[in-house]
PDB file of N, CA, C and O in Angstrom:
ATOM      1  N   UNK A   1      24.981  97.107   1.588  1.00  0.00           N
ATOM      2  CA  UNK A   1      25.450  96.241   2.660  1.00  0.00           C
ATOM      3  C   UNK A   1      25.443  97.027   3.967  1.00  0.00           C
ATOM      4  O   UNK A   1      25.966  98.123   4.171  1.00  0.00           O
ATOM      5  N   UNK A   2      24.687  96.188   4.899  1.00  0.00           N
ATOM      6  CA  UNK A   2      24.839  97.238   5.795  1.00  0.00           C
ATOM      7  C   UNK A   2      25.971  96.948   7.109  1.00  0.00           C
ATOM      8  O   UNK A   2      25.633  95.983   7.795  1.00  0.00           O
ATOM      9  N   UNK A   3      26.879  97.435   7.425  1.00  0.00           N
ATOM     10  CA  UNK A   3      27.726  97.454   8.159  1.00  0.00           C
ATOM     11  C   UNK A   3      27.176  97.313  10.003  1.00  0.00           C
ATOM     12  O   UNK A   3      27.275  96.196  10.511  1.00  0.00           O
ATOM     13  N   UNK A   4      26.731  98.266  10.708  1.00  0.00           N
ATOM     14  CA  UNK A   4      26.301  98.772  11.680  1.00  0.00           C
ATOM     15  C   UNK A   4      24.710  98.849  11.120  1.00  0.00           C
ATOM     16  O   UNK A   4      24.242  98.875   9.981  1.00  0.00           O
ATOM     17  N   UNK A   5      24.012  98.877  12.663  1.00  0.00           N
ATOM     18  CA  UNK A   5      22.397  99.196  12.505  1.00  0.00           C
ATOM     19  C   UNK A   5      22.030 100.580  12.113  1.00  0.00           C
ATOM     20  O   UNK A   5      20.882 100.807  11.730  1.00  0.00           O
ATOM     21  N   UNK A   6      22.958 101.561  12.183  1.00  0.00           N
ATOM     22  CA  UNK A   6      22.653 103.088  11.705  1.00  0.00           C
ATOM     23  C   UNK A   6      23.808 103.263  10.591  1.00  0.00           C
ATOM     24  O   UNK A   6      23.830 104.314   9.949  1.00  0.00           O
ATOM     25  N   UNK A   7      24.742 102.283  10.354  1.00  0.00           N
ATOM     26  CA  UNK A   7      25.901 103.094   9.281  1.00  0.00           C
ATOM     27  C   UNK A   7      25.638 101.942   8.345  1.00  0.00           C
ATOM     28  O   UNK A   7      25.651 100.737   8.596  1.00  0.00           O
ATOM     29  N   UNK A   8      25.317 102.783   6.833  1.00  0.00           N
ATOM     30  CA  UNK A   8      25.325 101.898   5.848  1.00  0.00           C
ATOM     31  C   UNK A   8      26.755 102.171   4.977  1.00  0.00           C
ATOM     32  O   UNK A   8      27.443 103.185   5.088  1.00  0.00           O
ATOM     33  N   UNK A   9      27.040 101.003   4.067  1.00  0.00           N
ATOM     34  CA  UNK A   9      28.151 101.513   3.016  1.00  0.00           C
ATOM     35  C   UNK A   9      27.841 102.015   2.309  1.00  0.00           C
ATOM     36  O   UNK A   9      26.750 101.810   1.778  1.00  0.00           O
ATOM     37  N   UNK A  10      28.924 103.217   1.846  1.00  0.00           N
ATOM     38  CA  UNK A  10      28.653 103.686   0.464  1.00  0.00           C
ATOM     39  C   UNK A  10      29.358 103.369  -0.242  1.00  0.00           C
ATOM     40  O   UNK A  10      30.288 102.671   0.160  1.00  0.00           O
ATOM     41  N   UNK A  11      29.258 103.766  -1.811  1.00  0.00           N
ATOM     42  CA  UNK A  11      30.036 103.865  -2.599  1.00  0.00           C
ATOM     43  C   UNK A  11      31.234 105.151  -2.037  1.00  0.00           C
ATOM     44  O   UNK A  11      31.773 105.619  -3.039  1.00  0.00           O
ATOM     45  N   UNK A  12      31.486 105.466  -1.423  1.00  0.00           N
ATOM     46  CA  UNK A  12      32.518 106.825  -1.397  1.00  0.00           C
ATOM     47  C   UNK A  12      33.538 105.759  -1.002  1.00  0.00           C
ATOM     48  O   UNK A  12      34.691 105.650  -1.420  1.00  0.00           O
ATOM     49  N   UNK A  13      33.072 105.204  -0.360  1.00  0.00           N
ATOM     50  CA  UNK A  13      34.483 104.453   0.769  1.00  0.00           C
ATOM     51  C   UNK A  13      35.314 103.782  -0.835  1.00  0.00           C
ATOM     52  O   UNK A  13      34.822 103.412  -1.902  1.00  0.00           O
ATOM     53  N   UNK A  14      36.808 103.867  -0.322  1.00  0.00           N
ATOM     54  CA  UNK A  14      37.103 103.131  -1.810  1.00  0.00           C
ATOM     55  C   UNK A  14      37.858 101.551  -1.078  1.00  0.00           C
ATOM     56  O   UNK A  14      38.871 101.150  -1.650  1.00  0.00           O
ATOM     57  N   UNK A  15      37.334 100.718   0.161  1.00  0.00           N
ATOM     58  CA  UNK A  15      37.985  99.596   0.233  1.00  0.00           C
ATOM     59  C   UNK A  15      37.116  99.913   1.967  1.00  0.00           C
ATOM     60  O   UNK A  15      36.636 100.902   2.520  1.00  0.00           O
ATOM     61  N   UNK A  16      37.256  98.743   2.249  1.00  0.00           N
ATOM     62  CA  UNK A  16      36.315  98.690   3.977  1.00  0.00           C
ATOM     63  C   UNK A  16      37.618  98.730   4.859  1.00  0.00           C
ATOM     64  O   UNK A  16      37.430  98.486   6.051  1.00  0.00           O
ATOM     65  N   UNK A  17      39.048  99.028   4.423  1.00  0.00           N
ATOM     66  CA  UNK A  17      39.828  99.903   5.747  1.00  0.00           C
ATOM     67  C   UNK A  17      39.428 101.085   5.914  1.00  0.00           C
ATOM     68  O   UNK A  17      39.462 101.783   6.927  1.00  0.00           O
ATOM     69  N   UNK A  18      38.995 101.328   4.760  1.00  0.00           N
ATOM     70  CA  UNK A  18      38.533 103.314   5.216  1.00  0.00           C
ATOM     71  C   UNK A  18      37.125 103.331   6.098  1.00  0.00           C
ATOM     72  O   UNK A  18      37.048 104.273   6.886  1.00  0.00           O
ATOM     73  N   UNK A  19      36.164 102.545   6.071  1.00  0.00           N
ATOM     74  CA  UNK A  19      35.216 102.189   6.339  1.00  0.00           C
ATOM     75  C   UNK A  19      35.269 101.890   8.168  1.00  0.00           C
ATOM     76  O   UNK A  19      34.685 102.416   9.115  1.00  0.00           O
ATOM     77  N   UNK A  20      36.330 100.727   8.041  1.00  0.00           N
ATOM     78  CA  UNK A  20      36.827 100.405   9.319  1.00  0.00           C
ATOM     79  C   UNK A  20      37.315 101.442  10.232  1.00  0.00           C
ATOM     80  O   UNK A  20      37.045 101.323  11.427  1.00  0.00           O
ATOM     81  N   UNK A  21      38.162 102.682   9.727  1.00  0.00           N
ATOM     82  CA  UNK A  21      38.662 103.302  10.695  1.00  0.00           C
ATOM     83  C   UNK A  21      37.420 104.116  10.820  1.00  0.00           C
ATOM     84  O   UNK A  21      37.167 104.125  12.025  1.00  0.00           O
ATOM     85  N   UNK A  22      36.731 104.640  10.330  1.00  0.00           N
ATOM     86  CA  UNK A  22      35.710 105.723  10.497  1.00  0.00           C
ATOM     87  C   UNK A  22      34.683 105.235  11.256  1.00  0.00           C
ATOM     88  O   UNK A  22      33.837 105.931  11.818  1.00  0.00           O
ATOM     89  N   UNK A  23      34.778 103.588  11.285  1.00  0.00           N
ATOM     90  CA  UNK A  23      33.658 103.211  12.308  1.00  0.00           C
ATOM     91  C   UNK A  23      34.137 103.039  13.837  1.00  0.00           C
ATOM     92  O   UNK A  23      33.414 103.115  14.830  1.00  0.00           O
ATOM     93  N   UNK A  24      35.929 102.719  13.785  1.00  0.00           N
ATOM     94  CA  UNK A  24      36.580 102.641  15.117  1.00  0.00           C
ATOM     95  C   UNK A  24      36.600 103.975  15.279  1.00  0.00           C
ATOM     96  O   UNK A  24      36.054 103.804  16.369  1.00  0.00           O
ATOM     97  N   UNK A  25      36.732 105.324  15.212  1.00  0.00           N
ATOM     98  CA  UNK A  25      36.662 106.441  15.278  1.00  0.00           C
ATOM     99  C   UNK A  25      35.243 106.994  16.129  1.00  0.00           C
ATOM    100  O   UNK A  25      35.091 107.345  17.299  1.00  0.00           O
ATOM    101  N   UNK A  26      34.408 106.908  15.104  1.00  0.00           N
ATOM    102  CA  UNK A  26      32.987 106.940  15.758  1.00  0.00           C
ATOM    103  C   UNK A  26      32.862 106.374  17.089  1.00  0.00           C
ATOM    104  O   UNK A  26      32.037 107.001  17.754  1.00  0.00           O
ATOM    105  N   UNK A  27      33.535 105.160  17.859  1.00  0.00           N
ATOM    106  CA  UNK A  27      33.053 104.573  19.091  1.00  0.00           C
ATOM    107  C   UNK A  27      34.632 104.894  19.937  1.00  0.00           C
ATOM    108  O   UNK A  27      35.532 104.095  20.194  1.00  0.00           O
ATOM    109  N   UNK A  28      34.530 106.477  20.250  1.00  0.00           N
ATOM    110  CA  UNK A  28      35.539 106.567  21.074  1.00  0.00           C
ATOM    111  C   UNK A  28      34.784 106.679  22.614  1.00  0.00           C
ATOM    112  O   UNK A  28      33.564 106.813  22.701  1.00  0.00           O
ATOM    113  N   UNK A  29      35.801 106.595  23.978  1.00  0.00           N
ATOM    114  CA  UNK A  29      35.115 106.494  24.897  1.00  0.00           C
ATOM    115  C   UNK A  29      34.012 107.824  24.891  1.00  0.00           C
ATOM    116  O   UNK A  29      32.797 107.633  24.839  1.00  0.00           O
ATOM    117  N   UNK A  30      34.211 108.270  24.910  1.00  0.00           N
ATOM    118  CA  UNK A  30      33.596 109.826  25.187  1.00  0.00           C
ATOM    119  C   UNK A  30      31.989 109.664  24.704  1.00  0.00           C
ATOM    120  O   UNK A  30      30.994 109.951  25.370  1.00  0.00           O
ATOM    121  N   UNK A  31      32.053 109.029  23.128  1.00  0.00           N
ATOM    122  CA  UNK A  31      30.823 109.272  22.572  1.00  0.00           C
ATOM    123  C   UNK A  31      29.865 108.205  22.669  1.00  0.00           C
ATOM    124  O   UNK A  31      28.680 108.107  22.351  1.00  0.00           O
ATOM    125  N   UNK A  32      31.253 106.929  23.538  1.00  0.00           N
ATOM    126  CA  UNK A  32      30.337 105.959  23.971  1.00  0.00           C
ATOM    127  C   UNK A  32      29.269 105.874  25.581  1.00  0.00           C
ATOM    128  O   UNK A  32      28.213 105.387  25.983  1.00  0.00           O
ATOM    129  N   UNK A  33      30.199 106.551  25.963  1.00  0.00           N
ATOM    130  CA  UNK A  33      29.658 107.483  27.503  1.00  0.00           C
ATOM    131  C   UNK A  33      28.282 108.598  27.322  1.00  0.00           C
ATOM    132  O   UNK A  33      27.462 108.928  28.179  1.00  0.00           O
ATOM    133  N   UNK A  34      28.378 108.994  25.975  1.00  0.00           N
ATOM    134  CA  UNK A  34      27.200 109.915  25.792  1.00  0.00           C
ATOM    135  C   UNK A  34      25.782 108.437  25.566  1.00  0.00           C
ATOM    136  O   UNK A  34      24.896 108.048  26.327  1.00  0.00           O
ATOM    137  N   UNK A  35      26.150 108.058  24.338  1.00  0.00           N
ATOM    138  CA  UNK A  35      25.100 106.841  24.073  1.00  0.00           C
ATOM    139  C   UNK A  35      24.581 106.521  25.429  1.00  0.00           C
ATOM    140  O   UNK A  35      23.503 106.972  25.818  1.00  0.00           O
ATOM    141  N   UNK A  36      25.537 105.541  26.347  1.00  0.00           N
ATOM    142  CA  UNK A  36      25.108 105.198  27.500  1.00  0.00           C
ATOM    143  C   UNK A  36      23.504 106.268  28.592  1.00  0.00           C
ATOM    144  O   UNK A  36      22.364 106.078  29.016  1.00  0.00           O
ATOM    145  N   UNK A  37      24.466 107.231  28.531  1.00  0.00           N
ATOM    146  CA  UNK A  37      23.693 108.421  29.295  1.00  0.00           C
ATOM    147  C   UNK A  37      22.515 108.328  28.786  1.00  0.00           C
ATOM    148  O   UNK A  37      21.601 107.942  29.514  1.00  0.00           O
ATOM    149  N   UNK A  38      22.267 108.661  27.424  1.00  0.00           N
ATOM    150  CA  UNK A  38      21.275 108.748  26.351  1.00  0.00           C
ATOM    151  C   UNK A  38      19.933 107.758  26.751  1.00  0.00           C
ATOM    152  O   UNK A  38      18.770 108.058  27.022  1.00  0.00           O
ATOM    153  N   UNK A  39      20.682 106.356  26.658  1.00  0.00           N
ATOM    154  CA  UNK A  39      20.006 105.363  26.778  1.00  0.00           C
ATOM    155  C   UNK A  39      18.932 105.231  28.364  1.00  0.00           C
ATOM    156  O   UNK A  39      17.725 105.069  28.546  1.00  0.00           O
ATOM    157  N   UNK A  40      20.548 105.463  29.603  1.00  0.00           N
ATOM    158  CA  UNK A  40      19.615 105.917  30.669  1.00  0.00           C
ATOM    159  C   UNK A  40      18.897 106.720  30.503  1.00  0.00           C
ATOM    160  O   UNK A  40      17.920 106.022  30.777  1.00  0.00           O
ATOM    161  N   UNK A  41      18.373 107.879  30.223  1.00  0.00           N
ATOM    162  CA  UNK A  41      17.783 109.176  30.218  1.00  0.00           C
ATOM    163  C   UNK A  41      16.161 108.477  29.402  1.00  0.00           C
ATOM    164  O   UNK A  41      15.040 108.896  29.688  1.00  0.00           O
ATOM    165  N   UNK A  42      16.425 107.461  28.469  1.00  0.00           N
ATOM    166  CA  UNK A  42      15.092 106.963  27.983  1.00  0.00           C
ATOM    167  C   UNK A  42      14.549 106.448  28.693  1.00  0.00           C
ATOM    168  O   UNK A  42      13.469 106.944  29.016  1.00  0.00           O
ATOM    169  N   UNK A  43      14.990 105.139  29.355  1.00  0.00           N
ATOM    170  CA  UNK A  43      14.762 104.027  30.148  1.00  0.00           C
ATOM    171  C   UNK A  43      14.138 104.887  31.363  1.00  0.00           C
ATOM    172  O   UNK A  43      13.293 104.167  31.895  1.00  0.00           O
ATOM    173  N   UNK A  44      14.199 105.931  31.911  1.00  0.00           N
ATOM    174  CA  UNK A  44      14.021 106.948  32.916  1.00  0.00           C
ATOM    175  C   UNK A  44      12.781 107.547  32.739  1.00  0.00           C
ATOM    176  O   UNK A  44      11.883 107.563  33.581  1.00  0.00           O
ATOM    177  N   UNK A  45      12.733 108.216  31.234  1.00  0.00           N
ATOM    178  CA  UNK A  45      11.421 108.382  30.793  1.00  0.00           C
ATOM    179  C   UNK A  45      10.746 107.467  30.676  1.00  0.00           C
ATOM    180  O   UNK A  45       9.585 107.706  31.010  1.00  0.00           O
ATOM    181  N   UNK A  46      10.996 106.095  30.213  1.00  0.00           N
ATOM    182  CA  UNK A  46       9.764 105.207  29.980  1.00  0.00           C
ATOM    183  C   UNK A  46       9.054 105.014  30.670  1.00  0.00           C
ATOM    184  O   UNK A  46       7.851 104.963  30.412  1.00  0.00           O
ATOM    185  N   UNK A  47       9.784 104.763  32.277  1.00  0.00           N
ATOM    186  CA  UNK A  47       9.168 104.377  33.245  1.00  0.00           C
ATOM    187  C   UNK A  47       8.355 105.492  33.930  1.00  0.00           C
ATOM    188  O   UNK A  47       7.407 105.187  34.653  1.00  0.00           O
ATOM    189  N   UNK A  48       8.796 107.128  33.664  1.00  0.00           N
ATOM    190  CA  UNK A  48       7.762 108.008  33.434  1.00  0.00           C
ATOM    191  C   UNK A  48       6.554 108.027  32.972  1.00  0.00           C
ATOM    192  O   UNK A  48       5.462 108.187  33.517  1.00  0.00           O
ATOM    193  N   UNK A  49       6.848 107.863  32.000  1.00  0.00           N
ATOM    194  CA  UNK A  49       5.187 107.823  31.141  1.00  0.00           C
ATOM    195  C   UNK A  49       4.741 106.575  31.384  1.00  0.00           C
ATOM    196  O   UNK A  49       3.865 106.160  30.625  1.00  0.00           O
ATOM    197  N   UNK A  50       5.090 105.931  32.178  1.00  0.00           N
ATOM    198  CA  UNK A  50       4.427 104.626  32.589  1.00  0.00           C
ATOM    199  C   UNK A  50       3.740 104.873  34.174  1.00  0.00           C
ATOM    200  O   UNK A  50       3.147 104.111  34.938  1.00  0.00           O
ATOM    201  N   UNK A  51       4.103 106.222  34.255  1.00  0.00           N
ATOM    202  CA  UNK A  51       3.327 106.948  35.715  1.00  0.00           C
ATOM    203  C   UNK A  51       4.177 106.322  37.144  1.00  0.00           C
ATOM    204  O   UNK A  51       3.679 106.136  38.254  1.00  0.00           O
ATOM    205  N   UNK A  52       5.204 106.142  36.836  1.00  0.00           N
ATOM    206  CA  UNK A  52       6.316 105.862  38.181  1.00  0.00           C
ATOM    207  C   UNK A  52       6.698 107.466  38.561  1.00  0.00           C
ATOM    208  O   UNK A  52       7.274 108.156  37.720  1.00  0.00           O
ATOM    209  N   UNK A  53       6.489 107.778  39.323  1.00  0.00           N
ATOM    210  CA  UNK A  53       7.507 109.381  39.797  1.00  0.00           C
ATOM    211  C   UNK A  53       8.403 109.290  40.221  1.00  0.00           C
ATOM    212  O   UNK A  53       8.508 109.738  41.363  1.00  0.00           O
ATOM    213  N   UNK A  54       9.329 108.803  39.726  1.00  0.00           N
ATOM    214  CA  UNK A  54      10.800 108.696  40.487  1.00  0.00           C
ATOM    215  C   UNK A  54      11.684 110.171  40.860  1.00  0.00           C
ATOM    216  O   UNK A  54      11.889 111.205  40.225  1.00  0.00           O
ATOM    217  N   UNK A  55      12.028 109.744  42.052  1.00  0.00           N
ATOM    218  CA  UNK A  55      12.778 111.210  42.765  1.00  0.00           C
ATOM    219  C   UNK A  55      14.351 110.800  42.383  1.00  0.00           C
ATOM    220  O   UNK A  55      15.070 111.669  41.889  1.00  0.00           O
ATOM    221  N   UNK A  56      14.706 109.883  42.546  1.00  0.00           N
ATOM    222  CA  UNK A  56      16.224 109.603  42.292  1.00  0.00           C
ATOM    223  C   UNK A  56      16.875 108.635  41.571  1.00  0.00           C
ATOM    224  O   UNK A  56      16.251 107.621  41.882  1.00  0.00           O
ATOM    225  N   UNK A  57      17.821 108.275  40.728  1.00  0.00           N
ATOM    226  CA  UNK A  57      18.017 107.096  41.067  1.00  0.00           C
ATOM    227  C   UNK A  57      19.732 107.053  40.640  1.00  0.00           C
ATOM    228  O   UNK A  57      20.515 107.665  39.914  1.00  0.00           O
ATOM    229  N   UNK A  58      19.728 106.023  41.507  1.00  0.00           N
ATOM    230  CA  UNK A  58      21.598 106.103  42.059  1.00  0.00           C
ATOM    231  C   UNK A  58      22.375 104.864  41.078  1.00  0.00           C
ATOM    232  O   UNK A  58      21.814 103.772  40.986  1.00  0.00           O
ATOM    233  N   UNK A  59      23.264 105.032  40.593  1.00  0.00           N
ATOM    234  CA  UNK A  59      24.202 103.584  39.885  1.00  0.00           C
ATOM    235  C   UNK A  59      25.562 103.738  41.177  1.00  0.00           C
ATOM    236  O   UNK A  59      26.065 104.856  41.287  1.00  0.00           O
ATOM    237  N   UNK A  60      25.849 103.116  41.678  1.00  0.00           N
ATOM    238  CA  UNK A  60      27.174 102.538  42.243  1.00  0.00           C
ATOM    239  C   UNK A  60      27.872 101.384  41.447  1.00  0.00           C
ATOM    240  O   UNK A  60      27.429 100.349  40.948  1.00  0.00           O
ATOM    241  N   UNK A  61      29.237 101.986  41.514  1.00  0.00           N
ATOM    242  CA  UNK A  61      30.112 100.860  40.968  1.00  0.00           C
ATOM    243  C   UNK A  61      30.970 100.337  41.598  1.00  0.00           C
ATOM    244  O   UNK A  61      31.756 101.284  41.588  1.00  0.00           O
ATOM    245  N   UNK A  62      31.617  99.362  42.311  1.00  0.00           N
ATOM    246  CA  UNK A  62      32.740  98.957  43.067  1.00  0.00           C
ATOM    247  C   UNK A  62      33.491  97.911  42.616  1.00  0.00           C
ATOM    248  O   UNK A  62      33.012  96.803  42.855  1.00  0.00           O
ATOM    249  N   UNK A  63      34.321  97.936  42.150  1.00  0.00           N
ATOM    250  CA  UNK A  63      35.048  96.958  41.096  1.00  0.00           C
ATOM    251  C   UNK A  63      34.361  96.071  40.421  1.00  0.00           C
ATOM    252  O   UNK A  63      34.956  96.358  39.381  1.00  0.00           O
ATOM    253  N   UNK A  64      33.565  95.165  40.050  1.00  0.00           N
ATOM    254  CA  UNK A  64      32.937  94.501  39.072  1.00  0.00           C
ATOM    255  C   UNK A  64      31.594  94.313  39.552  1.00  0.00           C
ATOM    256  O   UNK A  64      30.746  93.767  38.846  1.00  0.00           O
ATOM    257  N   UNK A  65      31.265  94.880  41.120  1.00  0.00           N
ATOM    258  CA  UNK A  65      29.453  94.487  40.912  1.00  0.00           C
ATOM    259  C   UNK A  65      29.192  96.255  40.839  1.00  0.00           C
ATOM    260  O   UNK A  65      29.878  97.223  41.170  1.00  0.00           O
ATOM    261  N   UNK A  66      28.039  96.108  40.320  1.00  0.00           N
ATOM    262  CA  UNK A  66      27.144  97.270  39.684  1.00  0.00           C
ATOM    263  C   UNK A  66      25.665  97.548  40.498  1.00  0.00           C
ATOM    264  O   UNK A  66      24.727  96.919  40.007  1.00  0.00           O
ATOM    265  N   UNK A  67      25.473  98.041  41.173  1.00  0.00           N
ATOM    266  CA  UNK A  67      24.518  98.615  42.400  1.00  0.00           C
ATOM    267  C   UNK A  67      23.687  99.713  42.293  1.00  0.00           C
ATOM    268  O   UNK A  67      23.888 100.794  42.847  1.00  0.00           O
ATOM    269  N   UNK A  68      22.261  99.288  41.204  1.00  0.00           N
ATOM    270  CA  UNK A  68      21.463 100.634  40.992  1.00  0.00           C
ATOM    271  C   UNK A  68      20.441 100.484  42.293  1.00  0.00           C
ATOM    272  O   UNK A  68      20.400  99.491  43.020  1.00  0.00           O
ATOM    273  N   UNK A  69      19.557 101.776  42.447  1.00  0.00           N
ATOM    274  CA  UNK A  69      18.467 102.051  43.089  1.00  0.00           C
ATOM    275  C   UNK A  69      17.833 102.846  42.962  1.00  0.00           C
ATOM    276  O   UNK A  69      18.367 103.954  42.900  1.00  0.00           O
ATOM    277  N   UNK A  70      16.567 102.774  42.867  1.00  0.00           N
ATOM    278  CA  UNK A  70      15.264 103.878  42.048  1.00  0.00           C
ATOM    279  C   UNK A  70      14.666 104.409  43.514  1.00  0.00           C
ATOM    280  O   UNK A  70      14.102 103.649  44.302  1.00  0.00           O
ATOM    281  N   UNK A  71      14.790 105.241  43.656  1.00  0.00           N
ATOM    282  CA  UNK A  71      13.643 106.204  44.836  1.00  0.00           C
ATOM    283  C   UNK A  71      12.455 107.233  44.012  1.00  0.00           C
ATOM    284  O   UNK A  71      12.648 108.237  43.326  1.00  0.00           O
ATOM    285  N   UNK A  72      11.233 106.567  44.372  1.00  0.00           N
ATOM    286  CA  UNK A  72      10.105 106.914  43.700  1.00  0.00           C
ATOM    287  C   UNK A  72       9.303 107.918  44.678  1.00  0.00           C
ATOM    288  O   UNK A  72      10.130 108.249  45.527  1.00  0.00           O
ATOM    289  N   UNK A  73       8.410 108.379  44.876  1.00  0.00           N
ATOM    290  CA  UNK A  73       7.375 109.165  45.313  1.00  0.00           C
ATOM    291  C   UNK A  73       6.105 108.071  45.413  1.00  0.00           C
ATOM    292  O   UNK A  73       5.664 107.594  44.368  1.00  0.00           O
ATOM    293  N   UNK A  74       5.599 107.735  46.562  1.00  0.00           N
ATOM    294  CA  UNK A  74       4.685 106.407  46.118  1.00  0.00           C
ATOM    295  C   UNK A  74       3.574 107.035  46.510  1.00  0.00           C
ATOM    296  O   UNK A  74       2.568 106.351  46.702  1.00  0.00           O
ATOM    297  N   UNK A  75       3.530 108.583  46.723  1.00  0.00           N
ATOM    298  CA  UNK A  75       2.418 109.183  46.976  1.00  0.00           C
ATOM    299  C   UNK A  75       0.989 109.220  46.042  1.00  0.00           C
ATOM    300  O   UNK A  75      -0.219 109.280  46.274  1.00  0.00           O
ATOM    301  N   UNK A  76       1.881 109.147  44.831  1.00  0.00           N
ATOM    302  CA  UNK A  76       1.134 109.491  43.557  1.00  0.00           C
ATOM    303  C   UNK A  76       0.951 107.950  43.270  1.00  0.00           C
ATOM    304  O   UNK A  76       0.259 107.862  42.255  1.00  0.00           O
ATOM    305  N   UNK A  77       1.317 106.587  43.788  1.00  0.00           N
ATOM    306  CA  UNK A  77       0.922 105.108  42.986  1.00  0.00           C
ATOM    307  C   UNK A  77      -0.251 105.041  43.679  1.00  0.00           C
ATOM    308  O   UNK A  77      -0.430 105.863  44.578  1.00  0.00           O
ATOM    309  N   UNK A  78      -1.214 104.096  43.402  1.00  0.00           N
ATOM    310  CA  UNK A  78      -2.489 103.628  44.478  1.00  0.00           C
ATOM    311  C   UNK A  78      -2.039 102.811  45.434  1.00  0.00           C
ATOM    312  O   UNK A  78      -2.693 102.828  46.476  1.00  0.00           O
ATOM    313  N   UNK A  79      -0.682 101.768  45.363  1.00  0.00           N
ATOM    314  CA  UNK A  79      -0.660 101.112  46.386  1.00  0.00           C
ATOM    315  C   UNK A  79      -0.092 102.190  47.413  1.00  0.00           C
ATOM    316  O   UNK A  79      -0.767 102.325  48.433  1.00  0.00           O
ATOM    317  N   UNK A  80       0.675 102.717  47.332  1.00  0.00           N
ATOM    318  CA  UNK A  80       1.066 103.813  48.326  1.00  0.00           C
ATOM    319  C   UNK A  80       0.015 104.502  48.902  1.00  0.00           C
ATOM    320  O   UNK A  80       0.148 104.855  50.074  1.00  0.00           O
ATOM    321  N   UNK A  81      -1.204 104.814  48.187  1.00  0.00           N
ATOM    322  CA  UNK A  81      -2.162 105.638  48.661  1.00  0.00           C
ATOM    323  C   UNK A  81      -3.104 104.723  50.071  1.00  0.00           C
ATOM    324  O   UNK A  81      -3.383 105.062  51.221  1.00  0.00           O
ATOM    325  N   UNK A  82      -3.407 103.290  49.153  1.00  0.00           N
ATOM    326  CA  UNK A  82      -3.115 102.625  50.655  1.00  0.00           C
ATOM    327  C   UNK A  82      -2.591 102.246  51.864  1.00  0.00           C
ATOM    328  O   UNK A  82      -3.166 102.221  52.952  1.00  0.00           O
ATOM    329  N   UNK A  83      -1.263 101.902  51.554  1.00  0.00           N
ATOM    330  CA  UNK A  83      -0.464 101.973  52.774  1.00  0.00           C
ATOM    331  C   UNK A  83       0.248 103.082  53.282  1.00  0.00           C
ATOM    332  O   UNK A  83       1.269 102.830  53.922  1.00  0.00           O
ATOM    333  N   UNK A  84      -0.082 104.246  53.126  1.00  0.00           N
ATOM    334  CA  UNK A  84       0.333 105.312  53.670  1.00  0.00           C
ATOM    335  C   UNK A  84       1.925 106.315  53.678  1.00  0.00           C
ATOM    336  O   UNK A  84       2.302 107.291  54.326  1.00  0.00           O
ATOM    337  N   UNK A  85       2.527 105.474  52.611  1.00  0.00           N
ATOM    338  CA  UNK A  85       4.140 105.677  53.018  1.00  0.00           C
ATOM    339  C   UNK A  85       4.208 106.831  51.700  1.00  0.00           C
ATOM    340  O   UNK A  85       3.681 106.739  50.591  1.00  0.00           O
ATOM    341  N   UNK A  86       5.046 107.921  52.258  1.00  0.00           N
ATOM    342  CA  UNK A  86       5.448 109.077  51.202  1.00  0.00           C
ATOM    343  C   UNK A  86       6.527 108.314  50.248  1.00  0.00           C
ATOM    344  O   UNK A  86       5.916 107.898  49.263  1.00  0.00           O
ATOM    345  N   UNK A  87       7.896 107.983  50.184  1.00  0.00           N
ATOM    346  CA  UNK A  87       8.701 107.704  49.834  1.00  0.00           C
ATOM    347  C   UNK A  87       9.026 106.063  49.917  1.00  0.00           C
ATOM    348  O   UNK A  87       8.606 105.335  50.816  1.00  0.00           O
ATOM    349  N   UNK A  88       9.675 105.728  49.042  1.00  0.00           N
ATOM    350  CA  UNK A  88      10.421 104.575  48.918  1.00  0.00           C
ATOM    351  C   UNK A  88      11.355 103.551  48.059  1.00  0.00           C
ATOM    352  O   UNK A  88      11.116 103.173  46.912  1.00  0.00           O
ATOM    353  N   UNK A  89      12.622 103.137  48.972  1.00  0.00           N
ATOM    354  CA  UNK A  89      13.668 103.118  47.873  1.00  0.00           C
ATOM    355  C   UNK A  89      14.099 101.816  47.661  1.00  0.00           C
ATOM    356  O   UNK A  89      14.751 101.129  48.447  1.00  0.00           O
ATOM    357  N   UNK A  90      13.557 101.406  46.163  1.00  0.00           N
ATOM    358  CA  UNK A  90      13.944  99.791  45.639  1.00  0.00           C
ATOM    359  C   UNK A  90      15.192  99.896  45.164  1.00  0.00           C
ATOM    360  O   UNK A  90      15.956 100.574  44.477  1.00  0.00           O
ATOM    361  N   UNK A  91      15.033  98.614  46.045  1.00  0.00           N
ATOM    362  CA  UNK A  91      16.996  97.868  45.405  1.00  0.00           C
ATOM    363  C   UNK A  91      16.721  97.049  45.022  1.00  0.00           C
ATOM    364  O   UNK A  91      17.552  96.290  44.524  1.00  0.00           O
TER     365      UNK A  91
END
């Protein structure tokens, strides 16, 4: 039975409270803050190897709206190579 997409049951557990706390355990803030990071850090690469050169990119938070922005290098895209511009920053 599978519980979570990475945690299966075992036989060790002897009842799914033991099960339960070891899975509320596992998602404390800390290690949920790492995941997060994690996840950015892919999403970052993807768009790497998808040949974006990104120089920065910023998350702002201000009470419930959420405010990213990617600053790329558009030296290295072809449309940049046409229109002439070194830098530029999508919101």
């Amino acid at each position: 039975m599978k519980v979570k997409d990475d945690v299966v049951m075992l036989d060790i557990f002897g009842n799914d409270a033991e099960l339960l706390a070891l899975l509320k355990e596992r998602e404390t803030p800390n290690l949920l803050r790492k995941e997060m990071e994690l996840k950015l850090v892919q999403v970052v690469e993807e768009y790497q190897a998808l040949g974006l050169d990104i120089v920065d990119v910023s998350i702002d938070m201000n009470g419930s709206l959420i405010d990213a922005s990617v600053t790329i290098n558009e030296t290295t895209n072809t449309q940049a190579e046409t229109s002439g511009t070194e830098n530029s920053k999508a919101e």
